[in-house]
C-alpha positions in Angstrom: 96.6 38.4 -0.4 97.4 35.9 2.4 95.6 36.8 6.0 96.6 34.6 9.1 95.5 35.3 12.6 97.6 33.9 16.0 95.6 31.5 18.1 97.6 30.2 20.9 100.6 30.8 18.8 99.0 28.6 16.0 98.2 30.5 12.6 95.4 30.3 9.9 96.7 30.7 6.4 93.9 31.7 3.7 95.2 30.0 0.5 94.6 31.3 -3.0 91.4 29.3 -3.3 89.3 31.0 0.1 90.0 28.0 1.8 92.7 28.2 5.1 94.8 25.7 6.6 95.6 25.8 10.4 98.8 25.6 11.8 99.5 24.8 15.0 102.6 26.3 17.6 103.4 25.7 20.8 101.3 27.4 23.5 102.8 27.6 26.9 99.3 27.8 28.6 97.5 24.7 26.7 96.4 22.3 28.8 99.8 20.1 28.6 100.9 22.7 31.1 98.6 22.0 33.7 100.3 20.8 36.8 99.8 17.9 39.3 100.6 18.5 42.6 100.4 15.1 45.0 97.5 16.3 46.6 96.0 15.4 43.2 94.2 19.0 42.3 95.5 20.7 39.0 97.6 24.5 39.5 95.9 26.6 37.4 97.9 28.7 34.9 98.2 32.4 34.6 95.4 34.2 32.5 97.0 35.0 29.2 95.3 38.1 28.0 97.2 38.3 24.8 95.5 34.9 23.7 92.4 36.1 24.4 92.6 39.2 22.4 94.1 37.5 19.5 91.7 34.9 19.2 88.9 38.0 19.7 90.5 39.4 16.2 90.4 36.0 14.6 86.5 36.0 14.5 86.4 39.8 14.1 88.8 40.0 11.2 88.4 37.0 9.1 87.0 37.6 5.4 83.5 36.9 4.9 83.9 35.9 2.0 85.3 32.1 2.6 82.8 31.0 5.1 80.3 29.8 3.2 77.2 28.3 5.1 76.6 24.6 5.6 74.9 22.7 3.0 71.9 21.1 4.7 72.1 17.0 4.2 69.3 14.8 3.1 67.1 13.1 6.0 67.6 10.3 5.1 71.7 11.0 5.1 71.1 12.4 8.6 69.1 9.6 10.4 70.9 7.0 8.6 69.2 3.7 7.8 69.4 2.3 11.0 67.5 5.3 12.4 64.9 5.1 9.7 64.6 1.1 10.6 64.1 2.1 14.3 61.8 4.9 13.3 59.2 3.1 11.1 60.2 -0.5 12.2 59.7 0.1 15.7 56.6 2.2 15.3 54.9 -0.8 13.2 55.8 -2.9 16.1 54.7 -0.9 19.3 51.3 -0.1 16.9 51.2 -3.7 16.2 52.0 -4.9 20.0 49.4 -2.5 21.3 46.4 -4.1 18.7 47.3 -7.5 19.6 46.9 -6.2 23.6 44.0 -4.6 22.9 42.5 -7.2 21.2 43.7 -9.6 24.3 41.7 -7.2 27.0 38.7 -6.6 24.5 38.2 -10.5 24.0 38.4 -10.9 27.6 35.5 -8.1 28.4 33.5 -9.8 25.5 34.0 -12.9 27.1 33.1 -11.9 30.8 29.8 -10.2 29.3 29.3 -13.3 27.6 29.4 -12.1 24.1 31.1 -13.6 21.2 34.6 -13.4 20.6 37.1 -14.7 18.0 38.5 -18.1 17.7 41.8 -16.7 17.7 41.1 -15.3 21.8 40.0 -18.4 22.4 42.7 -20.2 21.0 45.2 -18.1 22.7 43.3 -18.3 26.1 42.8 -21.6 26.3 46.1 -22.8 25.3 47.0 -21.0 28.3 49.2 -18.4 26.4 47.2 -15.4 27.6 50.6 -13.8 30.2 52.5 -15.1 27.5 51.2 -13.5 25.1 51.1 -10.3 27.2 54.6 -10.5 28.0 55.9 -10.6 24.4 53.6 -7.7 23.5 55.6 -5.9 26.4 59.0 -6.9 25.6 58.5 -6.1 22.1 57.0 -2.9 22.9 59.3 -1.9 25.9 62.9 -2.8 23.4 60.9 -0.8 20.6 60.6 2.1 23.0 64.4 1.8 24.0 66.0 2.0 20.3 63.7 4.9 19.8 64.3 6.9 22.9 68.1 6.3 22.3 67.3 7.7 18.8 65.5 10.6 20.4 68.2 11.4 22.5 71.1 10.9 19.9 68.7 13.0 17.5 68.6 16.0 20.7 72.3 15.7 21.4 72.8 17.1 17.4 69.8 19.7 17.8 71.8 21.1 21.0 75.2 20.8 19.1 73.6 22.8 16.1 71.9 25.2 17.7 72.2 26.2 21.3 75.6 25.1 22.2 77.2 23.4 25.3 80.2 23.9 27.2 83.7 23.1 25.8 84.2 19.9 28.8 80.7 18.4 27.8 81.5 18.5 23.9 83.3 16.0 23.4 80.2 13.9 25.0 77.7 15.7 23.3 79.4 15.0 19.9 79.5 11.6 20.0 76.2 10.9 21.3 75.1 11.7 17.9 77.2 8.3 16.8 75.5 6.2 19.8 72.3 6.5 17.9 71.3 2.5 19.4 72.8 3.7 23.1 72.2 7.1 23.3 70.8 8.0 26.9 68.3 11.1 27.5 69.8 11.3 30.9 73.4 12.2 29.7 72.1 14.4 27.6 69.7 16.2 29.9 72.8 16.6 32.3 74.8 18.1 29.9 72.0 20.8 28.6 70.0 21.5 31.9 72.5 24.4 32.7 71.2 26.5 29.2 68.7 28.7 29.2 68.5 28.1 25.5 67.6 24.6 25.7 64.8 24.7 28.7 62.1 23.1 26.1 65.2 20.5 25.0 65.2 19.4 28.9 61.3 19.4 29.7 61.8 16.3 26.4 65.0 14.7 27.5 63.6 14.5 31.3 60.0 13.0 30.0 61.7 10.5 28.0 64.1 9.6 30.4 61.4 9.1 33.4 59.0 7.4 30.7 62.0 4.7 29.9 62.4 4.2 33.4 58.8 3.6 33.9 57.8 1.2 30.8 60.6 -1.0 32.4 58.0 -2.4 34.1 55.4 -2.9 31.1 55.2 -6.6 31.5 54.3 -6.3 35.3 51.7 -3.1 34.9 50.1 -5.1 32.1 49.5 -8.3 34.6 48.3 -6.4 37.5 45.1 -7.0 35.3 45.7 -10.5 35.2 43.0 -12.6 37.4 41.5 -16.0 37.0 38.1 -16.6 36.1 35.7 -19.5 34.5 35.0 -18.6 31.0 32.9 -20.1 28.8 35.3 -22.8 26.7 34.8 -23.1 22.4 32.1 -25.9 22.1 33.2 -29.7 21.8 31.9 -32.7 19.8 32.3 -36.0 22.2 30.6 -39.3 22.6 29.0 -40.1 25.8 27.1 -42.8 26.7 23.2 -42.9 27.1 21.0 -45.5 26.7 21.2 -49.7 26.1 23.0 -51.1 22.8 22.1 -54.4 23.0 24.0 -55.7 21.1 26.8 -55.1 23.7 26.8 -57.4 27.0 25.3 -54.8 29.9 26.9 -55.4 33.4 24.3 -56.9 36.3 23.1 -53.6 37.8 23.1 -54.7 41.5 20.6 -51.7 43.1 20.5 -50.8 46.6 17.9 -49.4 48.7 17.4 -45.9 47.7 15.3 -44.9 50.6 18.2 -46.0 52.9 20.9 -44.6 51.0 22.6 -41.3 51.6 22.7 -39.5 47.9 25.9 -38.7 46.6 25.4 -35.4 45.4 22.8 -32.8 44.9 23.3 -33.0 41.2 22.5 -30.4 38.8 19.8 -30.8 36.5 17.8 -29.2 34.1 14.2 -27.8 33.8 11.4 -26.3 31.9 7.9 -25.6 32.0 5.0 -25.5 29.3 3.6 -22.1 29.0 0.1 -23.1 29.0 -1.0 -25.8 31.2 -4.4 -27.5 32.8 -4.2 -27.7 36.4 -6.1 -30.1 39.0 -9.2 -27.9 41.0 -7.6 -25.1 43.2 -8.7 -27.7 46.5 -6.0 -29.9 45.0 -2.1 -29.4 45.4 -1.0 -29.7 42.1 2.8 -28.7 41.1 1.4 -28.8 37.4 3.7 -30.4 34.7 7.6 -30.0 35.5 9.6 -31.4 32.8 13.4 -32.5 34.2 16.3 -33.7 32.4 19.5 -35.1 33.6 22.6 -34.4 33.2 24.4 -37.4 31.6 27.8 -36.5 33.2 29.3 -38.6 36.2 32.3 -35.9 37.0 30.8 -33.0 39.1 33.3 -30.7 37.5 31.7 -31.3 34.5 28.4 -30.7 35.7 29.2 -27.5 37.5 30.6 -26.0 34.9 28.4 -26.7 32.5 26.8 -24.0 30.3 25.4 -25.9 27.4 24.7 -29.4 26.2 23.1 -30.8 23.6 22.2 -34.2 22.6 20.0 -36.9 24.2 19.1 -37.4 27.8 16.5 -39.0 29.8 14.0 -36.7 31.0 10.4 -37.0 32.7 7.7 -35.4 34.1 7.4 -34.7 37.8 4.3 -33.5 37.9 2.3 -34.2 41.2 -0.7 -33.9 42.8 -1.8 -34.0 46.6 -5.8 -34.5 47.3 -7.8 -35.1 51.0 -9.0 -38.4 51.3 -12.7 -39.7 51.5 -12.6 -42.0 54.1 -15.4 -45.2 53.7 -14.4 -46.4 57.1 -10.9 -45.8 59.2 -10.0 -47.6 62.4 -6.6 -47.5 64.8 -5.2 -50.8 65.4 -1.9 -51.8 67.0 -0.7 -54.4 65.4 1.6 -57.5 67.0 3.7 -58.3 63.9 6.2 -60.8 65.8 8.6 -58.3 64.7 9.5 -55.0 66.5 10.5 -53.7 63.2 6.8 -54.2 62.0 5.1 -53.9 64.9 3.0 -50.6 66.1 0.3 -48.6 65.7 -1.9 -49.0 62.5 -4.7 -47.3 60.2 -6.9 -49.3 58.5 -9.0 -47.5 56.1 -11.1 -48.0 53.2 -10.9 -45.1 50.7 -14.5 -43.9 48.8 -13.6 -44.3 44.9 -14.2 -40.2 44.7 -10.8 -39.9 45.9 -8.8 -38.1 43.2 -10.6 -35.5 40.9 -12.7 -35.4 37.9 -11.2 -36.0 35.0 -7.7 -36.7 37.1 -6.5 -40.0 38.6 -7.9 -42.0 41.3 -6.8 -44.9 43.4 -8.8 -47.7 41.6 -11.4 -46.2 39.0 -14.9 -46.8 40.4 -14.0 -48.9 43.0 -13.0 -48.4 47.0 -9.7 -49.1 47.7 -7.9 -50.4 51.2 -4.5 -49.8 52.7 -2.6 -50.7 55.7 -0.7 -47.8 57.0 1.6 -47.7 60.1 1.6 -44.4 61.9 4.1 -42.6 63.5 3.1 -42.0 67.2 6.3 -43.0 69.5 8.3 -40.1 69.0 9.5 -36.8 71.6 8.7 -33.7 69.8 10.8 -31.6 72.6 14.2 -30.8 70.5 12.6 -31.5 67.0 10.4 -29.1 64.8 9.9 -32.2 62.2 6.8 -33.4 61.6 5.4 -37.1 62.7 4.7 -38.3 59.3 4.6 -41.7 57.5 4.8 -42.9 54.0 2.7 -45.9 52.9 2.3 -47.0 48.8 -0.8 -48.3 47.7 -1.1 -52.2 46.6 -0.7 -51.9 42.7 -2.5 -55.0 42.4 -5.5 -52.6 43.2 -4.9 -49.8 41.0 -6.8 -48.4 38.5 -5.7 -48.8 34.9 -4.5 -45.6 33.0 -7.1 -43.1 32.3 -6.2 -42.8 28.5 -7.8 -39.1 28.6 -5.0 -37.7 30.8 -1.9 -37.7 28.8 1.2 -37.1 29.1 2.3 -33.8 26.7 5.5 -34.7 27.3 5.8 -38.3 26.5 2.3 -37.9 24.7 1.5 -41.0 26.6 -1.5 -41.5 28.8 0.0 -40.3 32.7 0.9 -43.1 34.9 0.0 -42.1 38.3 1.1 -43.9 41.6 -0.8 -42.7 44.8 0.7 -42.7 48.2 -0.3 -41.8 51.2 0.7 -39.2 53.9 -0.1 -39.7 57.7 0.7 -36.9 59.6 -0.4 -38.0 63.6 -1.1 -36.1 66.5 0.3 -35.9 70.2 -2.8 -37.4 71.3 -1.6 -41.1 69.6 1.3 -41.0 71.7 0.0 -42.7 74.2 -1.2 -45.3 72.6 1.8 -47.3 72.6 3.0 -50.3 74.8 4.1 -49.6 78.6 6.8 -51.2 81.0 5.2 -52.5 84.1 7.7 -52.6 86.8 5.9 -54.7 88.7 5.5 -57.8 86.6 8.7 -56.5 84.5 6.5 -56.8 81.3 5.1 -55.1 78.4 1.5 -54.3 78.5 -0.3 -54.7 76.0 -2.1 -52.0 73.6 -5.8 -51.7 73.3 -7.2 -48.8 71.3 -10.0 -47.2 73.6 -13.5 -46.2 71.4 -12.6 -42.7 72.5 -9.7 -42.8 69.9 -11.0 -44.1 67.0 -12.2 -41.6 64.0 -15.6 -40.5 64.7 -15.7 -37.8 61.7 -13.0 -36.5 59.2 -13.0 -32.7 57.3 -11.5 -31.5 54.0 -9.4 -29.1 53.7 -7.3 -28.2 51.0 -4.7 -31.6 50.5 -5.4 -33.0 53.9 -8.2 -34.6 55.8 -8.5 -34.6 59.3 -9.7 -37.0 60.9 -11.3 -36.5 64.9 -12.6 -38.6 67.4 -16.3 -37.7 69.0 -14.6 -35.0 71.8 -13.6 -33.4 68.5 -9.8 -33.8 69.3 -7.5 -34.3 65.9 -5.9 -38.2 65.9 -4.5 -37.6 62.8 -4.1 -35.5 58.9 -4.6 -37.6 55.7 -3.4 -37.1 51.9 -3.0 -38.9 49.2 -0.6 -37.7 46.5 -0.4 -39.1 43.0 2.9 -38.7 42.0 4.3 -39.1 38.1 6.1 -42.5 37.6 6.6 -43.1 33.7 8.5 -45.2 31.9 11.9 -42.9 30.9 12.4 -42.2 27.9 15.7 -40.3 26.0 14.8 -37.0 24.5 17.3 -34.8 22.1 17.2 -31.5 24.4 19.3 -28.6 24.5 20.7 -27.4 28.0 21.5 -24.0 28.8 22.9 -21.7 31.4 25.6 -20.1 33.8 28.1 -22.5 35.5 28.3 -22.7 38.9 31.0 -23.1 42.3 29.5 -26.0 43.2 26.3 -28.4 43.7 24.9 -28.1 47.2 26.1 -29.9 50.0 24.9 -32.7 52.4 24.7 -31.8 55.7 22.5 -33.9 57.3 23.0 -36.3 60.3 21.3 -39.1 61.8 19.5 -37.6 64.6 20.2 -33.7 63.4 17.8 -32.7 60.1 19.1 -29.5 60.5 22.1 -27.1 59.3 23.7 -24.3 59.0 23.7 -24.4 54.8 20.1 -26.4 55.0 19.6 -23.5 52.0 21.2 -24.2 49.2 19.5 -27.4 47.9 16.1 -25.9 48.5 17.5 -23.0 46.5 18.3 -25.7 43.7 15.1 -27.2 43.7 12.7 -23.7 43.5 12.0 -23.0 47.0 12.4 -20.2 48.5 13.0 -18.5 45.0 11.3 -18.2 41.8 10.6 -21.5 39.9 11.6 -19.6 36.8 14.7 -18.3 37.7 17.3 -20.9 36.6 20.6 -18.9 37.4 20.0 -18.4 40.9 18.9 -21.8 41.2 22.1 -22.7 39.9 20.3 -25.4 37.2 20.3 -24.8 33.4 17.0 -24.0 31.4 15.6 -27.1 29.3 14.4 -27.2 25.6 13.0 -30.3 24.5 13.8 -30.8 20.9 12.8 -34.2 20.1 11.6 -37.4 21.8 10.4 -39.8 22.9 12.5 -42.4 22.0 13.2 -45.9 23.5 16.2 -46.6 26.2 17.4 -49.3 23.8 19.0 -48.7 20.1 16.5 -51.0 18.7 13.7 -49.9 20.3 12.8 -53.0 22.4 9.8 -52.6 24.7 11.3 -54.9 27.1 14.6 -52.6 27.9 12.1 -49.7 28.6 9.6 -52.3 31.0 13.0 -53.8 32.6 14.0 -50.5 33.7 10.3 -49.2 34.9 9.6 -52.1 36.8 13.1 -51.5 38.5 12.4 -48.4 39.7 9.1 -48.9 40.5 10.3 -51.7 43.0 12.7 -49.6 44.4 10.5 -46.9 45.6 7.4 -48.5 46.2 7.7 -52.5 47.0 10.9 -52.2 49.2 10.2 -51.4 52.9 10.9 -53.6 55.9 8.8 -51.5 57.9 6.2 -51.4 55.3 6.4 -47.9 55.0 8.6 -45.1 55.4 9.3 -42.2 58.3 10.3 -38.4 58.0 11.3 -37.2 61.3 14.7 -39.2 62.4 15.5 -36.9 65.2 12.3 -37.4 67.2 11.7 -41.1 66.4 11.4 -43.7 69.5 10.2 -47.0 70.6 11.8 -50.7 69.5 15.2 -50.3 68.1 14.4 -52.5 64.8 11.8 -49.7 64.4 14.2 -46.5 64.8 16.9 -48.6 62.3 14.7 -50.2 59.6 11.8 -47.2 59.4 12.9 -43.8 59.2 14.4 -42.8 55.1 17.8 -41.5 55.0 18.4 -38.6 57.2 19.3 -36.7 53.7 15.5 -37.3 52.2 13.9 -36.9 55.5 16.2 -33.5 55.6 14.9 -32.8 52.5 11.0 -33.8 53.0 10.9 -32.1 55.6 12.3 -28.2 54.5 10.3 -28.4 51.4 6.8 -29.5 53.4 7.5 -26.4 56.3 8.7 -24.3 53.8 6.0 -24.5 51.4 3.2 -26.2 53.2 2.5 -28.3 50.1 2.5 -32.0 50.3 2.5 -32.3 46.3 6.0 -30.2 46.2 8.0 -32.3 48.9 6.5 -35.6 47.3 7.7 -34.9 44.4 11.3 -33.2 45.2 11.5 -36.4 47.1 11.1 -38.7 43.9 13.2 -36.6 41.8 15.9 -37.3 44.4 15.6 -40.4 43.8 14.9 -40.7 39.9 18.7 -38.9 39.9 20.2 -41.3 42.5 18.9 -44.4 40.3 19.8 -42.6 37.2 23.3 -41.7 38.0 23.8 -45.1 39.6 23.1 -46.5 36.3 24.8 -44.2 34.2 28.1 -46.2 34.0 26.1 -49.2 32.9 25.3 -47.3 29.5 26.2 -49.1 26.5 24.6 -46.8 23.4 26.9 -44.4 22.5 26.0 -40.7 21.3 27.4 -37.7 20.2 26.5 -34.7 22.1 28.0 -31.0 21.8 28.8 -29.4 25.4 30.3 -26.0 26.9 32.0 -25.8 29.7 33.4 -23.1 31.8 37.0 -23.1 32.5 39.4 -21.6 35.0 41.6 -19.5 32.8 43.8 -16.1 33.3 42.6 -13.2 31.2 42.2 -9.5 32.0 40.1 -8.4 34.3 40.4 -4.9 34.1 41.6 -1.9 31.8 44.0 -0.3 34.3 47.2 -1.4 33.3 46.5 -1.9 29.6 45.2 2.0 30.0 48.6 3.1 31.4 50.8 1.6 29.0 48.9 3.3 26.2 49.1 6.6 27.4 52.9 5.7 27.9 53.2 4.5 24.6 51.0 7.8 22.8 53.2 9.9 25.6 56.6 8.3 24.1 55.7 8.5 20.5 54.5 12.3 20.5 57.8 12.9 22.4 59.8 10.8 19.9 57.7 12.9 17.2 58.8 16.3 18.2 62.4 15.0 18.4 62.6 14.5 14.6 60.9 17.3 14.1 62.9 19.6 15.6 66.0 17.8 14.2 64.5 17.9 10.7 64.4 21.6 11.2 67.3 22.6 13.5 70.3 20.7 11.8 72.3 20.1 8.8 75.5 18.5 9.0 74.6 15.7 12.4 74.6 12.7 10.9 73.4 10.0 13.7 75.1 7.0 13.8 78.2 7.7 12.5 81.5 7.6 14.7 84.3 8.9 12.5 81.9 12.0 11.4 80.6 12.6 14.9 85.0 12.5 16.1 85.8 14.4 13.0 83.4 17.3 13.6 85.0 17.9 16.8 88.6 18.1 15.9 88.9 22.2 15.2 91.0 24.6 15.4 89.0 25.5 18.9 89.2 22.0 20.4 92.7 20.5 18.7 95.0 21.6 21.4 92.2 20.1 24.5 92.5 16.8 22.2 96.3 16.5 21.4 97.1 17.2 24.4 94.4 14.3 26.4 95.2 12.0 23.9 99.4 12.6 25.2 98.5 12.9 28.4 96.3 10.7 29.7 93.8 13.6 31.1 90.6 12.5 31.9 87.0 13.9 31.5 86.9 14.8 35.0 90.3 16.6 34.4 89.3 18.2 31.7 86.1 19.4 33.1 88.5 21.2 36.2 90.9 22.5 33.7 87.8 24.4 31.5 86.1 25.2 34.9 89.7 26.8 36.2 90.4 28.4 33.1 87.7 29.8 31.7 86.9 28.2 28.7 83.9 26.7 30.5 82.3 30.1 30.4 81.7 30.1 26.7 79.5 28.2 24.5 80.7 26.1 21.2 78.6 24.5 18.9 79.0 23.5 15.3 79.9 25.9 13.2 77.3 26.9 10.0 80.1 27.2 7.7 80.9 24.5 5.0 83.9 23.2 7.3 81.3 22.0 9.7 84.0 22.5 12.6 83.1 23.3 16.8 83.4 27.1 16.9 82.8 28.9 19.9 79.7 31.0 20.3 
């Protein structure tokens, strides 16, 4: 038997079958009767009453027996292949994005802590692809993130259509959300449901996801916030350098200059090592003990500061040095007219006993006395300097000892080769005795040394001797020092340790031996600080692997003599004033004198700090000579003709993470989007059946119903708006009830 009911004059027929076919009539009070006035708000219409009961009776009175519930579709149907894609595609990307980030910051903390790290961190760092790197691991994390929050959302628009509902002028929006599975926004549809009770938990999702999309927007720039550049350690390099003679290659004239005179170029960085067992002179003797120091082979300070490890051959010697007092034979003051005021001034003449030196040490010529000519340093105004008066004189070599066999080397495993020097340090007293201007006559007087000033007896102390005159007053200290000059030698070392800003500075003037960083090279050398600690030293740590072996590739004797006897003239044969000075801001008398006698103001600057500092003439003799073994090396360096291969790491300057802030908050917004994104599809797995995301026709088609075809004929005749509609459902009524799909097999809006 056939049942209809009237809705807005339209009429369901039930067929023979239980299915119905609708019929629509014309309803004076659809929305096509809704007025415009010119003041552009719509006339609402009368309430009809009768439709209302009517369509009461339709869902009161129609059979049960028809409706038969919706037929719950497949995941798989429901998400839709592109959803599935996003789902596990994107997921294996944002996982995979978020491993190679982590891997990124983790290399970079290894790295900082010095620890190994993979060759893949390093290749990616130091191709400079690190913000790269970080900024495609964003992009492809933060587009990830979008598709599936736009899944989410299309995924929460059918949960709310299927279960709680929404308002008849937001369902048209709601509906095909679901097909804007790529472009769905949580924001729409957290608009649409934040007026339902019903869907409170649905909002607290939408809003989350909404706010977290906004957020990872700016993924790329959280994640280089830790971005910062810092010297890391480089992979280690094979290269050739050059160290050492080839002779069979033409070697350029090395031209030489006068060291003592000359203002080093740099403080350069070295290495060092010490044995850890060693024999040491008796404790009356200043002796620095056996100090092995190796260059660095590298004319580039870049690549000498940021060096952290080299290995391959170098030259390297031993600086050990020893300071001992003086036995004086006989001494005698003498002021001597050279015909030369760079020469002339006031003289010692001494004969030393043979015992000077100790047992089973070096001496100045074996068994024998030995003499020396010594200018002293007594014409110079003490008021604005704290340096102290000394002079340098070299013994005669003619008149040295040969080598005592006995005493070797351990580094060389040769017999030491000593050269003694000696260190006058004068008194106040000797300034007087030093020519005067006599008005009168408009001459020069002459000097005569009175018998009151001439040495009457001499006492041993520790390095020094000082001599006195009867009255007991001190004329002057004495010491000679026997400092290390061998024959150098290349050694296969290894060189290790932390780079470093920079090498000290020079600071030093002419007449100012003092400055305001007068620290840092002292620091470099080991005083001041402990010997033994390297990285605050700012040098690298030495390991002597092999050696010695000969300058030239052949091994010729004569490349090895040729450079020896270089160096020796250098530092001990060359001297206008026969001798050398220390204190350049105190220094007075002829002006040939003040030009020709003082060293360098850098050496005296250093001679000086490392004598006050330590009060050991052994340790400024020999920082003094090392400064000058690396001037003399690194002026020859770019003569070297033997090539050699050598493996080096250096520190560069490269970006990587410095921290684990950023990286930290866009993995909590990435676990904080995919739990969200996994309650979504859970909650659609369980609350709908017939939503099929992604799918434009279905999404349209669900919504055309008996309920919703007279709102649609008449917008799509009309021209009405959603904004119109909205005012027409809120003037009306219909806004007032909620429709949702239905759970019959039609799958049609119903209202609720």
């Amino acid at each position: 038997m056939a049942q209809y009911s009237q809705v807005h004059q339209g009429v369901y027929e039930m067929e023979s079958d239980g299915s119905s076919t609708y019929h629509p009539t014309l309803n004076p009070s659809d929305p096509s009767s809704y007025g415009y006035f010119p003041t552009g708000k719509p006339a609402p219409y009368p309430r009809n009453t009768e439709f209302e009961a009517n369509q009461h009776l339709i869902h009161q009175n129609a059979p049960s027996g028809f409706q038969r519930p919706a037929k719950r579709q497949p995941l798989q149907r429901r998400l839709g292949k592109t959803g599935l894609t996003i789902i596990i595609l994107g997921t294996i990307v944002i996982i995979a994005s978020c491993a190679l980030l982590v891997y990124l910051w983790q290399g970079a903390e290894k790295a900082r802590n010095r620890q190994p790290r993979g060759k893949e961190w390093d290749r990616i760092i130091f191709d400079n692809y690190a913000a790269q790197v970080a900024t495609l691991c964003s992009a492809a994390i933060r587009v990830s993130m979008d598709l599936q929050t736009c899944l989410a959302a299309a995924s929460m628009a059918a949960i709310v259509l299927e279960t709680a509902g929404c308002r008849l002028s937001d369902l048209a929006r709601l509906s095909i959300s679901r097909a804007s599975s790529c472009d769905a926004s949580p924001w729409d549809i957290f608009l649409i449901t934040k007026g339902n009770r019903k869907t409170l938990f649905h909002c607290i999702i939408l809003l989350l996801s909404f706010l977290l999309s906004l957020a990872m927007t700016f993924t790329s720039t959280i994640l280089l916030f830790d971005f910062k550049t810092l010297p890391i350690a480089a992979p280690m390099v094979s290269e050739s350098i050059y160290v050492g003679f080839d002779i069979s290659k033409d070697t350029a004239v090395f031209s030489g200059v006068s060291y003592w005179q000359s203002k080093p170029s740099a403080h350069w960085r070295f290495a060092e090592t010490r044995p850890s067992s060693q024999r040491l002179a008796p404790k009356d003797v200043a002796d620095t003990g056996d100090v092995y120091r190796a260059m660095i082979p590298m004319a580039n300070v870049d690549n000498r500061t940021s060096l952290e490890h080299y290995s391959g051959p170098t030259i390297a010697t031993n600086m050990r040095t020893a300071c001992v007092a003086p036995t004086f034979n006989n001494a005698t003051l003498e002021y001597i007219y050279t015909g030369s005021n760079a020469t002339e001034g006031l003289y010692l003449q001494a004969e030393f006993n043979s015992s000077t030196g100790w047992e089973s040490g070096p001496s100045i010529n074996g068994s024998y006395p030995s003499t020396l000519s010594c200018r002293i340093n007594n014409e110079w105004d003490q008021s604005n300097s704290t340096s102290w008066p000394i002079s340098f004189c070299s013994f005669n070599m003619k008149e040295l000892a040969p080598k005592n066999s006995s005493f070797e080397n351990p580094l060389s495993r040769h017999p030491y080769n000593f050269h003694p020097v000696l260190l006058l340090n004068a008194s106040d007293s000797l300034i007087k005795l030093r020519p005067m201007y006599d008005r009168a006559t408009n001459t020069w007087s002459n000097v005569t040394i009175p018998e009151d000033m001439q040495m009457a007896r001499s006492k041993r102390k520790g390095p020094w001797t000082t001599a006195t005159n009867q009255n007991g007053t001190q004329l002057f200290q004495a010491s000679v020092c026997f400092l290390t000059q061998n024959t150098p030698f290349l050694y296969n070392v290894t060189m290790t340790g932390r780079a470093i800003p920079s090498e000290p500075t020079s600071i030093a003037k002419w007449k100012t031996l003092q400055g305001k960083n007068g620290t840092e090279f002292l620091r470099q050398l080991g005083v001041g600080v402990s010997p033994s600690d390297t990285e605050t030293r700012g040098i690298l740590d030495l390991k002597i692997l092999s050696g010695p072996a000969s300058m030239a590739d052949t091994g010729v004797p004569e490349w090895d003599e040729w450079v020896y006897q270089m160096i020796h003239f250098s530092l001990f044969d060359y001297s206008i004033s026969g001798g050398w000075t220390f204190n350049n801001d105190a220094l007075e008398g002829w002006f040939d004198t003040v030009a020709n006698w003082p060293a360098h103001p850098e050496h005296s600057h250093l001679f000086q700090s490392v004598l006050q500092e330590t009060d050991d003439p052994a340790r400024a003799v020999q920082e003094l000579f090392f400064r000058f073994y690396q001037m003399i090396f690194h002026d020859i360096l770019p003569y070297f003709t033997q090539q050699q291969s050598v493996t080096t790491i250096n520190v560069k300057q490269v970006i990587i993470p410095n921290q684990w802030t950023g990286l930290i908050i866009i993995l909590s917004g990435v676990i904080l989007h995919l739990v969200l994104t996994l309650i979504t599809i859970i909650m659609f797995m369980a609350s709908t059946k017939s939503s099929i995301l992604g799918n434009a026709w279905h999404a349209v088609s669900q919504i055309i119903s008996p309920e919703t075809s007279v709102v649609v004929e008449t917008v799509a005749g009309s021209g009405m708006r959603d904004v119109d509609v909205a005012k027409w459902a809120e003037s009306t009524g219909s806004d007032g009830h909620v429709y949702g799909l239905s759970t019959c097999a039609d799958n049609k809006i119903r209202r609720r």
